[in-house]
C-alpha positions in Angstrom: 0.0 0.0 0.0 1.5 3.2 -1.0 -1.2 5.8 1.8 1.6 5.9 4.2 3.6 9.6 2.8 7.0 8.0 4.3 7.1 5.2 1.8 6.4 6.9 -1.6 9.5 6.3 -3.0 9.7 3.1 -2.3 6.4 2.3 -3.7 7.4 5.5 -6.3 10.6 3.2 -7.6 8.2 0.0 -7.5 5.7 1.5 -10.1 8.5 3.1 -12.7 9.6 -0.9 -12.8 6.5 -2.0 -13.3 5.8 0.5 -15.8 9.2 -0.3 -18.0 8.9 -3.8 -17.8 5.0 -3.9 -18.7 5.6 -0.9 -21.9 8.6 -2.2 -23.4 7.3 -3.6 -26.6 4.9 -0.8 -26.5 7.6 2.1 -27.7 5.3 2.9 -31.0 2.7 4.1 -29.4 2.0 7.4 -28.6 1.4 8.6 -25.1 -1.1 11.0 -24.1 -0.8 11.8 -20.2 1.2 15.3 -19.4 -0.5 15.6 -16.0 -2.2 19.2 -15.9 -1.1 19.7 -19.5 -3.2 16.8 -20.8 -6.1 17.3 -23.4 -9.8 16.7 -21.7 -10.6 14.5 -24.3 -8.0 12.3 -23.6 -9.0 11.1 -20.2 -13.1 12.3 -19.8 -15.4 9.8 -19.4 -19.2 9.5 -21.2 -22.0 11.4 -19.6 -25.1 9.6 -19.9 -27.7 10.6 -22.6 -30.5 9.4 -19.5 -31.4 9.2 -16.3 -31.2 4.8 -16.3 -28.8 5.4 -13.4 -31.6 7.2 -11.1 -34.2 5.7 -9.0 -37.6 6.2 -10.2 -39.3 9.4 -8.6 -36.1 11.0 -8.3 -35.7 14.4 -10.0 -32.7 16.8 -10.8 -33.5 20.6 -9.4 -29.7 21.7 -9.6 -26.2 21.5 -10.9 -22.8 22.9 -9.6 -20.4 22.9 -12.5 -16.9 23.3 -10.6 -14.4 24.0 -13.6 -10.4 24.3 -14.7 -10.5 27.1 -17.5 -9.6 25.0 -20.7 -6.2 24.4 -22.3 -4.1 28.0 -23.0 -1.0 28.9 -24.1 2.3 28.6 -22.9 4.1 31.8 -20.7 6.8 34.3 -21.6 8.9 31.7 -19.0 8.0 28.9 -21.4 9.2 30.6 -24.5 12.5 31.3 -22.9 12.9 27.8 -22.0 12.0 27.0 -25.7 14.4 29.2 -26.9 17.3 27.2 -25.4 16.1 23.9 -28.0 17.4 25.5 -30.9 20.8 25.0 -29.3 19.8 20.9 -29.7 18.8 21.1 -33.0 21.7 22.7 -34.1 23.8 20.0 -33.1 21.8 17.1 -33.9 23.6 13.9 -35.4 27.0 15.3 -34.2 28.2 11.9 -33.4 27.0 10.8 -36.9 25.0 7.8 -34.6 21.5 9.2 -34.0 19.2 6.3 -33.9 16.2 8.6 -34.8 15.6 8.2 -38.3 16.2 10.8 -40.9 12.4 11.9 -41.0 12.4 12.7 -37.3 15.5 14.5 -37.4 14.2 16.3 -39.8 11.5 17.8 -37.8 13.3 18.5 -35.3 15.6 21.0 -37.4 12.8 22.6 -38.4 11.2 23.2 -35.7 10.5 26.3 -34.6 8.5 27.7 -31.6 5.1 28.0 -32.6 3.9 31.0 -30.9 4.5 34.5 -30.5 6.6 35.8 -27.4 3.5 38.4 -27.4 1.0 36.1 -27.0 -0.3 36.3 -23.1 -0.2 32.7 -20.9 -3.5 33.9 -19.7 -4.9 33.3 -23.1 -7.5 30.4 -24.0 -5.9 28.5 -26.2 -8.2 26.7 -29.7 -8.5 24.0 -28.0 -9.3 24.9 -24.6 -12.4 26.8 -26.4 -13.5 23.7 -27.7 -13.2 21.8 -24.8 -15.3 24.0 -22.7 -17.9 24.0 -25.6 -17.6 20.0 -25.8 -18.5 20.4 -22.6 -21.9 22.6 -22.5 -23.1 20.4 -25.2 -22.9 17.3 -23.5 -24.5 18.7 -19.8 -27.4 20.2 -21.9 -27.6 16.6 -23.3 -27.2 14.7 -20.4 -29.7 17.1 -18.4 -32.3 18.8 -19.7 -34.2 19.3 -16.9 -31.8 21.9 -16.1 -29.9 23.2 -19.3 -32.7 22.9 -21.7 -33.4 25.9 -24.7 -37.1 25.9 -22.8 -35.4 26.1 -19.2 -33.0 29.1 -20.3 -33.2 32.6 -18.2 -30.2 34.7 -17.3 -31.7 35.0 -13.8 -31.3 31.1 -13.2 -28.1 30.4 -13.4 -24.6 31.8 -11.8 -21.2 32.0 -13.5 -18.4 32.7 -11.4 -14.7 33.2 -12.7 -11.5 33.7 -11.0 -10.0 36.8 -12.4 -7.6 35.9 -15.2 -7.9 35.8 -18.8 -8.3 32.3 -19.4 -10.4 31.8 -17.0 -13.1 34.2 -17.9 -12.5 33.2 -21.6 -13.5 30.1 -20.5 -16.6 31.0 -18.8 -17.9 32.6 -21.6 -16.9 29.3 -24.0 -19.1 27.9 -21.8 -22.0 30.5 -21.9 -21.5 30.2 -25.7 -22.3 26.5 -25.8 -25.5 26.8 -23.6 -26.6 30.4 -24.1 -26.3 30.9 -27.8 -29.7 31.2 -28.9 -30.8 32.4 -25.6 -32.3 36.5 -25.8 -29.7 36.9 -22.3 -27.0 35.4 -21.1 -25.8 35.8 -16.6 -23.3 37.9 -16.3 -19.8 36.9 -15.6 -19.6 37.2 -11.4 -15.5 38.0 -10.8 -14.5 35.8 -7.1 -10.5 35.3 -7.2 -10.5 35.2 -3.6 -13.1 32.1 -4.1 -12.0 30.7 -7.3 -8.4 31.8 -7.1 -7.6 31.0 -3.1 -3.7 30.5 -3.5 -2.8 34.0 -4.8 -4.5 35.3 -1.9 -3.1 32.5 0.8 -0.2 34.1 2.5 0.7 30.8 4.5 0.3 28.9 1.4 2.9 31.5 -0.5 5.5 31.5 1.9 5.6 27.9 3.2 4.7 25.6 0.0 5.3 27.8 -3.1 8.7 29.8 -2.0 9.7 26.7 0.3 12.1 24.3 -2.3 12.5 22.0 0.6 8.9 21.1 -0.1 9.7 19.7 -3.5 12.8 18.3 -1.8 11.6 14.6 -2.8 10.4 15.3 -6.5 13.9 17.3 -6.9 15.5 14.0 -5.6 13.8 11.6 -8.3 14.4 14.2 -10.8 18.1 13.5 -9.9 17.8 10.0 -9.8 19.0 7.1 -11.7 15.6 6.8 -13.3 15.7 10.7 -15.0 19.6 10.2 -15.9 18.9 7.1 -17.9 16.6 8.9 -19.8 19.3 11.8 -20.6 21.3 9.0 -21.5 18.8 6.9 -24.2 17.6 10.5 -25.4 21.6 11.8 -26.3 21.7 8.5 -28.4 18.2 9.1 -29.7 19.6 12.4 -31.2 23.1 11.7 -32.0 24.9 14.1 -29.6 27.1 14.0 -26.4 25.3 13.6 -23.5 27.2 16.0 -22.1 24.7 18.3 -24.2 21.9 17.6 -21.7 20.8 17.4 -18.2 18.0 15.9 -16.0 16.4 19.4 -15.7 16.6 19.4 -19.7 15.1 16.3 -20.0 11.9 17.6 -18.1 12.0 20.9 -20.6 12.1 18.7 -23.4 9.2 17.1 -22.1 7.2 19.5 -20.9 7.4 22.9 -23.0 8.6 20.9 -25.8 6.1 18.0 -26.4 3.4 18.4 -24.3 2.6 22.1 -24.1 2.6 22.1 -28.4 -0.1 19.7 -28.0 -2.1 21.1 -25.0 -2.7 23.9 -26.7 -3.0 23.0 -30.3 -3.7 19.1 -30.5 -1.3 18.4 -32.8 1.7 16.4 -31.6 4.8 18.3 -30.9 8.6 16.5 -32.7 9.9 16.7 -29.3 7.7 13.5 -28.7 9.3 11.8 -30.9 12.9 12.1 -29.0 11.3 9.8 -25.4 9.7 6.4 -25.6 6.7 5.8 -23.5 8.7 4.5 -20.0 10.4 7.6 -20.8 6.7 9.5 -20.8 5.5 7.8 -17.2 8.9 8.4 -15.5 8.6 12.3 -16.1 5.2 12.0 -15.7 6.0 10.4 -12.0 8.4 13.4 -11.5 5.3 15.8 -11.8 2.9 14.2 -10.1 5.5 14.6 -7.2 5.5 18.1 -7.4 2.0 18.4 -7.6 0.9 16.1 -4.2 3.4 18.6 -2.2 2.5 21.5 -3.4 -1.3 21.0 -3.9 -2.6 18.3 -2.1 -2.1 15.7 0.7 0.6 16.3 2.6 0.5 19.8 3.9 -3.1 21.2 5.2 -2.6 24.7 4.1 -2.8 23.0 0.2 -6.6 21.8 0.4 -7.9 23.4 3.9 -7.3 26.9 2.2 -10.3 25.5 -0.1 -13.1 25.1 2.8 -14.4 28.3 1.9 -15.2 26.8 -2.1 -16.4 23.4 -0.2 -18.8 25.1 1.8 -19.7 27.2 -1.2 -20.8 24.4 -3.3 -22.9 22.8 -0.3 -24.7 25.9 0.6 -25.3 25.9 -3.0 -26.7 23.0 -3.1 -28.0 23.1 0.5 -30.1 26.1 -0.6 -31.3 24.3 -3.6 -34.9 22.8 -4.4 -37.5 22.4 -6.9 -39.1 25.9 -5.3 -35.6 27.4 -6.1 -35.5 30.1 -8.9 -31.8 29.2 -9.3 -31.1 25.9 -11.2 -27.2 26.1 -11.4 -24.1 27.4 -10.3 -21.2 27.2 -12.7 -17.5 28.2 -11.6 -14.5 28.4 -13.7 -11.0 28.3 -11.6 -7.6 26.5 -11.5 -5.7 23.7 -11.8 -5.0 24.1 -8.1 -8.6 25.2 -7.3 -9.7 21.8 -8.3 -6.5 19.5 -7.0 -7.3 21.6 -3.3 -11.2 21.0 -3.4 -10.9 17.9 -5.3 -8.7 16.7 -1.9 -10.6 18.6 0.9 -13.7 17.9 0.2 -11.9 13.6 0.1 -12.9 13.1 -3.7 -9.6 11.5 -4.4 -6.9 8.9 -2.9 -3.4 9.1 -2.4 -3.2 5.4 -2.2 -1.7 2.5 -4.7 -0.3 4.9 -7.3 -3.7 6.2 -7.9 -2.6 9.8 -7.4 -2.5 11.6 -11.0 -2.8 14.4 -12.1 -3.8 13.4 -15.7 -6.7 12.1 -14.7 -7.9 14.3 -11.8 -6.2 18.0 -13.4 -6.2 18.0 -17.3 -7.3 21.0 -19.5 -10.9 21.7 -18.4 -10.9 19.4 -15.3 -14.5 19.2 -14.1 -16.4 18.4 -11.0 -20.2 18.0 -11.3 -22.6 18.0 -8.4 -25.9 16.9 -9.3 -28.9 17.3 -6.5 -32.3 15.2 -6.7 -35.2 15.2 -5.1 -36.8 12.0 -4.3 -40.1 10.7 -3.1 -43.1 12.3 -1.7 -41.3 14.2 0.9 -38.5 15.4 -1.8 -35.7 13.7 0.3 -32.5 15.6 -0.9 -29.7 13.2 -2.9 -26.3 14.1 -4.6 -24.6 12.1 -7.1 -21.1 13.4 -8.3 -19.3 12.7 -11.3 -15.3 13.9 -12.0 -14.8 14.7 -15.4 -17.9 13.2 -16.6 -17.0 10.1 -14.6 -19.3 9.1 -11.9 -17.7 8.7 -8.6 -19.3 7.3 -5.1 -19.1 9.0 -2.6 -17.5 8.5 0.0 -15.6 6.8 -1.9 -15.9 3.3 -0.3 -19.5 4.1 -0.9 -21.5 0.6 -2.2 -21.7 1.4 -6.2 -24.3 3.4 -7.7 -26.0 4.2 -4.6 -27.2 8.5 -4.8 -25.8 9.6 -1.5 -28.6 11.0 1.0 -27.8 15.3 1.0 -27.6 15.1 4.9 -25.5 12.8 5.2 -22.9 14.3 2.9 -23.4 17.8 5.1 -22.7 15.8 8.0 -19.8 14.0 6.3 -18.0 17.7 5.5 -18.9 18.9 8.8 -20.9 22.1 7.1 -23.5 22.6 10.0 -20.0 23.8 12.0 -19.5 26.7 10.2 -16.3 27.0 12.3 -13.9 24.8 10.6 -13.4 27.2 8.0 -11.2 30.2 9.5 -9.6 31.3 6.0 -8.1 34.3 7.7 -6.1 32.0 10.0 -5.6 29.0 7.7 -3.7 32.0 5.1 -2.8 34.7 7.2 -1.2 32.9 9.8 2.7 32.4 8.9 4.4 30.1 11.1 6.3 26.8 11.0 3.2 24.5 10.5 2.3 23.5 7.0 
């Protein structure tokens, strides 16, 4: 079991064997998980087209729409990184032994970075657009009752955006995709200390963020014999000295060069042609690593800095009821905004390697909260799906079951309003994390 924090190297250095061993006659095919820089479609599951899955006399009154803005464009940091590449590609087949063919090479020298140094990271990206349009059109599908053309009324429905660029852009994808025969559309409701919590969370800035010993054990695997051997495959791979690159270089390579082409265009970046796919999983390992610390389990101020969202989304749906004039709340944040509620409000495990952050935190990451009435006396039941994948919660939950509205209050503790003191989770800076 891999729950206990002290042995997640071990069990860490366990799953990179398994993963070699089990993908070695598997190097042609392409790989598609780049934790938070993964395309949705890659990893989203199917909404269903009906309500099969619902007891009879059950019916939907409200949604809560919890959403990553969609894939955007790299940074002004990014492109600098990128910039160092062309000193790879001017050296390539030095050593007159590259074991990449000639077509792949090829690419690679003409190559060139493929946006403008102008171009803002806070920008929605193509296919972050089309994500969050893919999206609308699949809710409005999968419930009518709530997003239907007959249903539609500015004044029943709340969008709330965290105030960046892409985020924003992304709410109104959305509003496009539902709203776009609709006479009016909501307004766009601006809550970065809701939707944005980390910018605002002192503690979390100071301790996790400007703390490198926090990373201390991803640094160490990125360092490791695992990372190195890839260096060592990939100088081969392009014909030059290994001397050339670096562990840190490796990850680059990876990251700004052949997953951030894709994120934001969906077409595959050349640099993916340079790693096989154990080379993929290790880096995407590395990652991962610096996600949990900085985001998730292991220090509080990473997910406890999310109560006030939690208790957001239950008042929301506490509030809620077929009497309601509101029928959904739809909110468009972060990739940390949905790692941090995803683990306070205990929708994901740390446990057996199912940590990762290409399935919980791609490009338009979604949480869904769905509340029925059922029954004569309009008893009050949630059912949950993450990224259009139905979850049970809790999460040792007996399959399929909806899960009784007061019993999930009770289960987050929202009745004690108390347990969510932002100003001292955030403001207090001390030597806890």
């Amino acid at each position: 079991m891999c729950g206990n924090f002290l042995v997640i190297l071990f069990c860490l250095t366990t799953h990179v064997d398994a993963v070699i061993n089990r993908h070695t006659n598997e190097k042609s095919q392409p790989y598609e998980y780049f934790n938070t820089k993964t395309l949705y479609d890659r990893v989203r599951g199917k909404l269903p087209n009906d309500h099969s899955e619902v007891p009879k006399g059950c019916n939907l009154v409200h949604i809560v729409l919890l959403s990553r803005h969609g894939s955007r464009y790299p940074g002004k940091e990014d492109y600098e990184i990128m910039k160092t590449f062309y000193d790879i590609t001017a050296i390539l087949n030095s050593t007159g032994n590259a074991e990449l063919s000639f077509k792949y090479l090829q690419k690679l020298r003409n190559w060139k970075i493929w946006f403008d140094d102008t171009v803002d990271d806070e920008t929605l990206a193509p296919t972050g657009y089309s994500e969050i349009h893919g999206i609308t059109r699949r809710l409005a599908k999968a419930f009518p009752e709530i997003l239907s053309k007959e249903k539609l009324d500015a004044n029943k429905y709340r969008i709330i955006s965290s105030n960046t660029t892409r985020t924003i852009q992304s709410s109104k994808a959305f509003l496009d995709g539902i709203f776009n025969t609709a006479k009016s559309r909501p307004n766009i409701e601006i809550d970065d200390m809701l939707l944005h919590s980390d910018q605002h969370c002192r503690k979390w800035i100071k301790s996790v963020r400007e703390n490198l010993t926090v990373t201390v054990e991803a640094q160490k695997f990125l360092n490791s014999s695992y990372v190195s051997s890839i260096v060592e495959k990939v100088s081969k791979r392009l014909g030059i000295q290994q001397s050339h690159l670096s562990n840190e270089l490796i990850q680059f390579l990876k990251k700004e060069g052949c997953a951030e082409q894709e994120w934001a265009t969906g077409k595959p970046s050349p640099w993916c042609s340079v790693f096989e796919k154990p080379d993929l999983q290790v880096l995407e390992y590395y990652e991962d690593l610096e996600n949990y610390f900085t985001k998730s389990f292991p220090h509080k101020v990473n997910y406890k800095q999310s109560c006030q969202l939690k208790n957001f989304i239950l008042s929301a749906l506490n509030n809620a009821s077929s009497d309601s004039e509101l029928l959904g709340h739809f909110l468009f944040g972060h990739s940390f905004t949905l790692m941090s509620t995803m683990t306070e409000m205990k929708l994901i495990q740390k446990k057996n390697r199912k940590y990762r952050t290409s399935f919980y935190t791609p490009g338009s990451a979604n949480v869904i909260f769905l509340l029925y009435e059922c029954g004569e006396d309009k008893k009050k039941k949630l059912k949950i799906f993450m990224n259009e994948k139905f979850i049970n919660m809790p999460l040792d939950k007996p399959a399929g079951e909806l899960w009784d509205l007061d019993d999930a209050l009770e289960y987050y503790r929202f009745k004690n309003q108390k347990n969510c003191q932002w100003r001292k989770i955030c403001d207090k800076i001390d030597n806890t994390l």
